[in-house]
Structure formats: structure tokens, C-alpha cells
DOLODREN-226854 format. One record per residue (C-alpha): residue number from 1; x, y, z; residue in three letters. Coordinates in nm, 3 decimals. Example, Ala and Ser with C-alpha at 12.3 -4.5 7.8 and 13.67 -1.06 7.14 Angstrom:
2
  seq       px       py       pz  type
    1    1.230   -0.450    0.780   ALA
    2    1.367   -0.106    0.714   SER
***
This chain:
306
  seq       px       py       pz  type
    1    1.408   -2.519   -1.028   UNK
    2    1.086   -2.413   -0.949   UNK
    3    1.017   -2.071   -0.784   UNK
    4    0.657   -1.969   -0.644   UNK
    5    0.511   -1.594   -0.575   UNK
    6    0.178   -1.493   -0.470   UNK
    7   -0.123   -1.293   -0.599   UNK
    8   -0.281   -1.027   -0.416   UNK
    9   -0.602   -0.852   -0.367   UNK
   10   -0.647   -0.462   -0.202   UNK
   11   -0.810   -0.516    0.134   UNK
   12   -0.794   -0.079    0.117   UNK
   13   -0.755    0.105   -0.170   UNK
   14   -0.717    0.516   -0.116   UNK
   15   -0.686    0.708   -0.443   UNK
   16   -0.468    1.068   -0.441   UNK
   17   -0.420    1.369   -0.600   UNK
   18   -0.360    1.295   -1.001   UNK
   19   -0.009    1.383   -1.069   UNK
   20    0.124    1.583   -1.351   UNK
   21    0.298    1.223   -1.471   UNK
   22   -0.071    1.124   -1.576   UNK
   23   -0.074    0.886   -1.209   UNK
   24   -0.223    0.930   -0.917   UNK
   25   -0.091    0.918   -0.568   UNK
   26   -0.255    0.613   -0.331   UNK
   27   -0.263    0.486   -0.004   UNK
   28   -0.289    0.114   -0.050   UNK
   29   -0.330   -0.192    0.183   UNK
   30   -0.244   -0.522    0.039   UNK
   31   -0.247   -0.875    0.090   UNK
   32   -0.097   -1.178   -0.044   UNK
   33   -0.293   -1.500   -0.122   UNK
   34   -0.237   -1.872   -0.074   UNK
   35   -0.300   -1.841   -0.514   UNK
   36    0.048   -1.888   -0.628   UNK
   37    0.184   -1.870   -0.953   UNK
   38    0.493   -2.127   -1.036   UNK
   39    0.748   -2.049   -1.242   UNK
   40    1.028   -2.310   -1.393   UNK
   41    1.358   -2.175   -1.602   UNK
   42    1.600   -2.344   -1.789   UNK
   43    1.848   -2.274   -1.996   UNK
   44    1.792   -2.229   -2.401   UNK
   45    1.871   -2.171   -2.727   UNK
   46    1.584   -1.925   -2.789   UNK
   47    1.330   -1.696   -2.555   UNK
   48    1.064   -1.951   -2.456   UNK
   49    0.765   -1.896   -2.237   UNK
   50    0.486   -2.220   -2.223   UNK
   51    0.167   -2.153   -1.995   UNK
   52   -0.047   -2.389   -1.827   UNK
   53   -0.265   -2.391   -1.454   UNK
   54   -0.577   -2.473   -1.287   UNK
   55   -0.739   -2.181   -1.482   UNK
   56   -1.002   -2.204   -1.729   UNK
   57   -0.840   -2.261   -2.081   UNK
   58   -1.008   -1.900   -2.184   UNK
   59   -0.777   -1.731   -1.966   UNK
   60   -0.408   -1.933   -1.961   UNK
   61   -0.502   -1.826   -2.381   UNK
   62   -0.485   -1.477   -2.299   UNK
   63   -0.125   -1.455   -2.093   UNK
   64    0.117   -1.388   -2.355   UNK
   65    0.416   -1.616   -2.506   UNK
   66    0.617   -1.399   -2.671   UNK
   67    0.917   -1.185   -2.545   UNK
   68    0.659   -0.939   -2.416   UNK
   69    0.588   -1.173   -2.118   UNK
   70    0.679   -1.019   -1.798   UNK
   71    0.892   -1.332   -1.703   UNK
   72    1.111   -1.254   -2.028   UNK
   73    1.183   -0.872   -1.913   UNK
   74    1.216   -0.986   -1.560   UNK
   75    1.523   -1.203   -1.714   UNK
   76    1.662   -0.906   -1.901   UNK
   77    1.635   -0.701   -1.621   UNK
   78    1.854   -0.963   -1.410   UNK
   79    2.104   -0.939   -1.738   UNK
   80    2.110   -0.542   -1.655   UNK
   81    2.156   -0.582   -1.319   UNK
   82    2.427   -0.777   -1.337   UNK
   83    2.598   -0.570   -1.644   UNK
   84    2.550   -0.827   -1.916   UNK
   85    2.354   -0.639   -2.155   UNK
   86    2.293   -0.939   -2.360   UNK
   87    2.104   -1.186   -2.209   UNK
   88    2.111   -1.555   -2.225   UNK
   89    1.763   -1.705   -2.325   UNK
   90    1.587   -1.883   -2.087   UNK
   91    1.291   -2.108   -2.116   UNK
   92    1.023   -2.036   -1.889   UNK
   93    0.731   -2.265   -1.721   UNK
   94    0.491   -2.090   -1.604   UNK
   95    0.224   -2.270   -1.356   UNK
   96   -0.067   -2.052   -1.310   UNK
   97   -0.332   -2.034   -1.025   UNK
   98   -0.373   -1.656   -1.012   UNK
   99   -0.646   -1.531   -1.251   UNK
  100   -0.581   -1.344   -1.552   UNK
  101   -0.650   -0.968   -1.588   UNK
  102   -0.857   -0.990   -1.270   UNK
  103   -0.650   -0.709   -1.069   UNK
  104   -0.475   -0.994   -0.872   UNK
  105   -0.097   -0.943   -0.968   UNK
  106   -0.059   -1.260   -1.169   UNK
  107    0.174   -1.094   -1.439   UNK
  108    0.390   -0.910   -1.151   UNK
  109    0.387   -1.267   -0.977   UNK
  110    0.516   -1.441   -1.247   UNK
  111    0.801   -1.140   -1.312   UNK
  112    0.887   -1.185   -0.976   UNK
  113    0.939   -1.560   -0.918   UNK
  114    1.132   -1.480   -1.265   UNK
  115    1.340   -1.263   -1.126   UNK
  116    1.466   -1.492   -0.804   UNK
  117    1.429   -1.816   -1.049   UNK
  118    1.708   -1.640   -1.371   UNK
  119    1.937   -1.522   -1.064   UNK
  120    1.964   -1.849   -0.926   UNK
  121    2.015   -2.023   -1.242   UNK
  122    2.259   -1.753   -1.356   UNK
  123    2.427   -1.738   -1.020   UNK
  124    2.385   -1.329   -1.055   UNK
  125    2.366   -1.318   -0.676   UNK
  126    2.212   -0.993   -0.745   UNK
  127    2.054   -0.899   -0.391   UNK
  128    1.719   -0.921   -0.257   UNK
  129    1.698   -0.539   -0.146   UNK
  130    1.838   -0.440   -0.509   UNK
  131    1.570   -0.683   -0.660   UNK
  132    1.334   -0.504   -0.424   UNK
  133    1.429   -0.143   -0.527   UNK
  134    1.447   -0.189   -0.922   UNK
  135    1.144   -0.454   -0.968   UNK
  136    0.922   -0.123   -0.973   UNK
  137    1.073   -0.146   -1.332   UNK
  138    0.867   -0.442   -1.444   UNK
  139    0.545   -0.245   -1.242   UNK
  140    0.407   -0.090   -0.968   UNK
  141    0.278   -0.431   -0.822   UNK
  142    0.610   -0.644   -0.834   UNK
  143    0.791   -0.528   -0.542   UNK
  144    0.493   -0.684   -0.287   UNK
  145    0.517   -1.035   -0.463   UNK
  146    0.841   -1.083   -0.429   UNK
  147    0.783   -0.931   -0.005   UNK
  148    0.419   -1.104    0.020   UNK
  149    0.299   -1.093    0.350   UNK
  150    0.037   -0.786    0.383   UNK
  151    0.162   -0.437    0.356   UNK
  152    0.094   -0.060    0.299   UNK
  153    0.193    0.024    0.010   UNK
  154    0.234    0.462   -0.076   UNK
  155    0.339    0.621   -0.364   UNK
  156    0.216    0.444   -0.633   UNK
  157    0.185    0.169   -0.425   UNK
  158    0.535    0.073   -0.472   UNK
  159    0.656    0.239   -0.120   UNK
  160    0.588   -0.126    0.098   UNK
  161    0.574   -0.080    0.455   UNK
  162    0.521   -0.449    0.592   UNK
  163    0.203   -0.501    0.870   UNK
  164    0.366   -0.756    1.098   UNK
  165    0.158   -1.033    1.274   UNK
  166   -0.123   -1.027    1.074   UNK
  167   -0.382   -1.318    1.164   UNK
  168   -0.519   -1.583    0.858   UNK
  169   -0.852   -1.430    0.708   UNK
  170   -1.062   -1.609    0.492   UNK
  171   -1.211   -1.507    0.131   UNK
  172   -1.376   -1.579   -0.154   UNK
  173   -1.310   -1.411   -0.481   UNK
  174   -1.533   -1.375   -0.798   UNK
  175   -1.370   -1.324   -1.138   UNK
  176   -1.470   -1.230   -1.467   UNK
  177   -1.340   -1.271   -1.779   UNK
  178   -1.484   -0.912   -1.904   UNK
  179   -1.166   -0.756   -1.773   UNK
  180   -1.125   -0.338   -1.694   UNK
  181   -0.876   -0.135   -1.802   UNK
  182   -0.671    0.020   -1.505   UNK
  183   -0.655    0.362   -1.681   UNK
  184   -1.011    0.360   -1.775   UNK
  185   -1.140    0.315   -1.402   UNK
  186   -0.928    0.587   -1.272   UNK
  187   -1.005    0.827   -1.541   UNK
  188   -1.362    0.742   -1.520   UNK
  189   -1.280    0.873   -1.131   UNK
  190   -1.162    1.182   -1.180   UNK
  191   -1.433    1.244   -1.385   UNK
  192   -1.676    1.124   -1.130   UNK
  193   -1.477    1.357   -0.887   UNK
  194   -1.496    1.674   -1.099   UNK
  195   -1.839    1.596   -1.190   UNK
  196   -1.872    1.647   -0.797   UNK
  197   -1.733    1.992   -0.842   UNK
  198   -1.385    1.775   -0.706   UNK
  199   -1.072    1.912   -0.879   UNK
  200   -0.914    1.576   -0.932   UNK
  201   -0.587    1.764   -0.907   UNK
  202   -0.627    1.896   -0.548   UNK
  203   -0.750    1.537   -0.363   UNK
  204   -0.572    1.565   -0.036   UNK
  205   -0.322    1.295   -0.022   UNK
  206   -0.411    0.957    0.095   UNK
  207   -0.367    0.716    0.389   UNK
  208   -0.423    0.407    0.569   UNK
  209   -0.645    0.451    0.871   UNK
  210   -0.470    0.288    1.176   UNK
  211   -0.818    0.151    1.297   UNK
  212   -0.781   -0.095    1.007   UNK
  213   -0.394   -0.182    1.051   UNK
  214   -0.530   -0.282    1.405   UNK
  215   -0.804   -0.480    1.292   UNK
  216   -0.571   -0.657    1.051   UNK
  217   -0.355   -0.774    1.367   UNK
  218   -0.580   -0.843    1.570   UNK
  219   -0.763   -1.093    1.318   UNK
  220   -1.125   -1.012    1.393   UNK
  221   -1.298   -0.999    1.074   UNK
  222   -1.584   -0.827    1.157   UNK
  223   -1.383   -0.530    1.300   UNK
  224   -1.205   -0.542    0.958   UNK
  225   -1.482   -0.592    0.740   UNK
  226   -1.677   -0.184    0.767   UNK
  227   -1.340   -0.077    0.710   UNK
  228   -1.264   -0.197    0.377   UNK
  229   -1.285    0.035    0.094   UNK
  230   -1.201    0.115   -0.235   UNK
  231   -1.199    0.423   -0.405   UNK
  232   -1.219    0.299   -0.756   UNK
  233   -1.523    0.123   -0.687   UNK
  234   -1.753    0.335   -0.800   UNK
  235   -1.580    0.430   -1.141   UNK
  236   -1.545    0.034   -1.192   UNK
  237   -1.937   -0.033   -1.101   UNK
  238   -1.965    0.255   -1.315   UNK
  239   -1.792    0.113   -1.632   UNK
  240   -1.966   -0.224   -1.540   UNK
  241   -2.298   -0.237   -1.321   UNK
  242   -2.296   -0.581   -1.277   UNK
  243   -2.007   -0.562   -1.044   UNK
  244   -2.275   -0.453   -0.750   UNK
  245   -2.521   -0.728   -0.831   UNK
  246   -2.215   -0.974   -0.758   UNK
  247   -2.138   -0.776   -0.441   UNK
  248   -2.556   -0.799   -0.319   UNK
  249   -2.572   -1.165   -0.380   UNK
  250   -2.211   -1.218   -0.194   UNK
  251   -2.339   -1.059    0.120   UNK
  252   -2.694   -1.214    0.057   UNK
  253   -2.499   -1.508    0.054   UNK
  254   -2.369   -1.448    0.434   UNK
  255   -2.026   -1.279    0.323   UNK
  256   -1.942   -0.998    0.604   UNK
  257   -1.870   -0.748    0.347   UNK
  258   -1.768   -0.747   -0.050   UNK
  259   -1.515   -0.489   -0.265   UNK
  260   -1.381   -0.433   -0.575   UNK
  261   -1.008   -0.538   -0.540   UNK
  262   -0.767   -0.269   -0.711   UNK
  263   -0.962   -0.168   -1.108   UNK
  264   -1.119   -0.466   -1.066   UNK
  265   -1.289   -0.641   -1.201   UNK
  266   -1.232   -0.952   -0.932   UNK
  267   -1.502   -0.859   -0.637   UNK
  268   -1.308   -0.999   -0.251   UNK
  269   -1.548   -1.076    0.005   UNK
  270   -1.472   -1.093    0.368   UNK
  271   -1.592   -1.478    0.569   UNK
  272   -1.570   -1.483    0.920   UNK
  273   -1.472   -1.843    0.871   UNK
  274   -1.335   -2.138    0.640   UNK
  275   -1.656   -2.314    0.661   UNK
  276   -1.903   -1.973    0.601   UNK
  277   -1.623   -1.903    0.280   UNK
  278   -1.705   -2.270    0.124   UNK
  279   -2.052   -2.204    0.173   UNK
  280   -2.045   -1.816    0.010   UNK
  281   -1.833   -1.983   -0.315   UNK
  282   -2.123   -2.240   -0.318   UNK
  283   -2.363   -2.083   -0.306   UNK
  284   -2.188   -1.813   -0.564   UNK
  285   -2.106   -2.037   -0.798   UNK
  286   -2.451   -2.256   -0.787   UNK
  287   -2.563   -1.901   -0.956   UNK
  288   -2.340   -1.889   -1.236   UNK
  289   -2.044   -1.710   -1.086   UNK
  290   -1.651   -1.835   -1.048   UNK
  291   -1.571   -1.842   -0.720   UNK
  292   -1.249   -1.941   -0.569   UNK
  293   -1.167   -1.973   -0.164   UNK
  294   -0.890   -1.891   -0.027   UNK
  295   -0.700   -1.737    0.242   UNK
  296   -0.416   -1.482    0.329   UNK
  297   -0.153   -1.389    0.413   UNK
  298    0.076   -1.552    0.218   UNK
  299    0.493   -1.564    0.188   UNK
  300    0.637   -1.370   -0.087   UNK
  301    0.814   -1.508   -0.356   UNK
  302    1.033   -1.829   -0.238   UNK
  303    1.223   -2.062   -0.400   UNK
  304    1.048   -2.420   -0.377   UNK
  305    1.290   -2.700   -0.559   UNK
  306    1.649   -2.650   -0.679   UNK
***
């Protein structure tokens, strides 16, 4: 069987008090993409995980094989679930389309599509509002693959609150395969913030402004596009400069606006249409950078062939 699941970018990223847990609190708006990973099981003798995709070889290298692979947890987790603490190994396919260690949620994609694909084969019948509730287990960003769509997302960005009726938007995204580290980039915030005289303790808590859940609905990208933000932006421009050249030359390019999605370091930027997206990623990539185009929303994690 093969089981699909989106990747995401942060079309509003709102960062919180930090907590005494070491996190912080957000206020997060995100969005699924028509980039979806595909994921394949079978039964087996041993753990197995085999990677391949439309990515550049570079990156399928980096995405582990081993039982540390998200898709591999996301079957022992089923196991758990369904009180059989020792679980049968399963071989794993794993398609990929989603970058790697761009901020897009190609790991949590790939857990979740595991998830629906090992309860299936298993015929766990484990439900999808328990799968929902204890994916959080496997990360923060797993629960919104497997609901897709585009959401606020509170807490830790775990607490999903679907935006219904959101109109198609067009983008173009630039990776990099100088990845961030996610708890670099916030850390490298607070210290902006209390540099600032900001106690990064004492941030009032964060939310999504209801100007840009409207704008999202209504499907007029250049309402949406002054109200995108991310807070981590400048802590990831910070830890890598380059990120704002990429941003200039996007807009230069005739993008309506460009962000850091998430830690980064993938840079989103807003088109007001298919055609102005294809010429942005040209024109992107005729200086040197990896653009993709693409569009969202996107369905959550579905099953595809049985």
C-alpha cells in the first residue's frame, strides 16, 4: 500500500513566552503543500527503511535508515497503541518530494503516512482522533500532516484548530542545504529579545490576528501577503545573512512578499498567480538558487493504493 502526507510551510509564525520546559509558547499558522512524501510498508523479517525522491541525491543521503527513522517509531508507536509492546518489523519505502532539514515537515510527514500505512497493514484499527492526540509523541509537527489542510496551530503548535475554506495560493520556495538548528534560532531570539532589554520569560502570549485568517479565506493574496510574519526571522537571518539576500532578489523578482518558514532555513514567497510563481522560480533559479513551485492547501495524510 502506498500512503501519502504533506509538507508544510508557516504562512505566520508568533513566538511566546519561553517556558520553564526549555520551549516556548507560539501562535502558529500553517499550511499544507501539494509536496508529498510517499510512504510504502510491508511486512519483514528485520526493521528496513530504503529512501529515494525527486530530491537532489545530497539530501535523500542525509534522511536516516536506521531504526532512528521517524517511520520506524511511528510503527512502534502503532505497536503501543494497540498493546503489543513488541513490534513486528516492517519494511518501509519512503518516496520523497519534501526537502530535507528545510523546516518543511518532511520527517513528521513521513511518521505520519507511517502511522496510517502500519495500522492498515496491521489491521490495528487504532482511531484517527487517538492517532491525532498521541502523534505529538513522534513531534510537535505530526499532528497537522496527518490533518493537512491549513490550520492554527497553539501550544507548541500541536493545539490544531482547522481554517475552513481556504482558497489555492501559489508559492515558490528556496532551499538550502546549509540547514539551521531549531534550538539555535530560538535561542539566538531570546537573546536578541533580552539584548532589547526583553525578558524572554515575560513575552505576552501569542496569537493569530483574525485580519489574516480572513485574508486566508477570502484568497486575495495581496491582502495576505503584509500580513505574513515570522518571529524567528531575524534570529535565522541572524545565524545566516544570506537568508535576506534570497528574500531581496525574490521580491526583486516580482514575488508579493518573502519569509522565513518556521527556523528556516527554506525562504516561502507569496505569487499572486501560477504564471508570476513559474516566472519568480525562473528567474530564482537562473541565479543559482533551488526553487520549487507549488501550491496549497493540501489534504492531510490519505491512503492512495491498497
Amino acid at each position: 500500500m502506498i500512503v501519502t502526507a504533506p509538507g508544510k510551510i508557516n504562512v505566520f509564525f508568533a513566538v511566546g513566552p519561553l517556558l520553564d520546559d526549555g520551549f516556548h509558547s507560539v501562535a502558529s499558522v500553517y499550511q499544507a503543500l501539494e509536496l508529498r512524501e510517499e510512504v510504502s510498508v510491508a511486512a519483514s523479517a528485520h526493521w528496513l527503511v530504503e529512501v529515494s525522491g525527486s530530491l537532489p541525491e545530497e539530501q535523500i543521503e542525509m534522511v536516516p535508515t536506521g531504526e532512528e527513522n521517524l517511520v520506524v517509531k511511528a510503527a512502534k508507536l502503532i505497536a503501543d497503541l494497540a498493546g503489543h509492546p513488541e513490534a513486528k518489523p516492517v519494511a518501509f519505502d519512503i518516496f520523497k518530494n519534501v526537502p530535507v532539514a528545510g523546516g518543511m515537515g518532511g520527517g513528521s510527514a513521513d511518521a505520519a503516512a507511517a502511522l496510517l500505512a502500519v495500522n492498515r497493514l496491521w489491521q490495528t484499527e487504532i482511531s484517527q482522533e487517538i492517532l491525532m492526540r498521541e502523534s505529538v509523541k513522534l513531534g510537535a509537527d505530526v499532528p497537522f500532516a496527518l490533518l493537512g489542510g491549513t490550520a492554527i496551530g497553539l501550544g507548541r503548535g500541536e493545539q490544531l484548530e482547522p481554517i475552513i475554506d481556504v482558497k489555492p495560493l501559489n508559492w515558490v520556495l528556496v532551499t538550502s542545504l546549509d540547514g539551521l538548528s531549531t534550538p539555535a534560532v530560538y535561542s539566538r531570539l531570546d537573546e536578541l529579545r533580552a539584548e532589547r532589554g526583553i525578558d524572554p520569560t515575560n513575552v505576552p502570549q501569542p496569537a493569530v490576528p483574525i485580519e489574516l485568517v480572513e485574508a486566508l479565506v477570502e484568497g486575495d493574496p495581496t491582502k495576505l501577503a503584509p500580513l505574513l510574519k515570522n518571529d524567528l526571522q531575524e534570529a535565522a537571518i541572524d545565524l545566516k545573512p544570506q537568508l535576506a539576500e534570497v528574500i531581496a532578489a525574490g521580491v526583486a523578482a516580482g514575488a508579493l512578499t518573502g519569509i522565513v518558514s518556521g527556523s528556516g532555513p527554506t525562504i516561502v514567497f507569496l505569487a499572486d498567480s501560477e504564471e508570476s510563481a513559474n516566472t519568480i522560480a525562473n528567474i530564482l533559479s537562473l541565479t543559482g538558487h533551488d526553487a520549487i513551485v507549488t501550491t496549497g492547501p493540501s489534504v492531510g495524510t490519505i491512503l492512495e493504493i491498497n
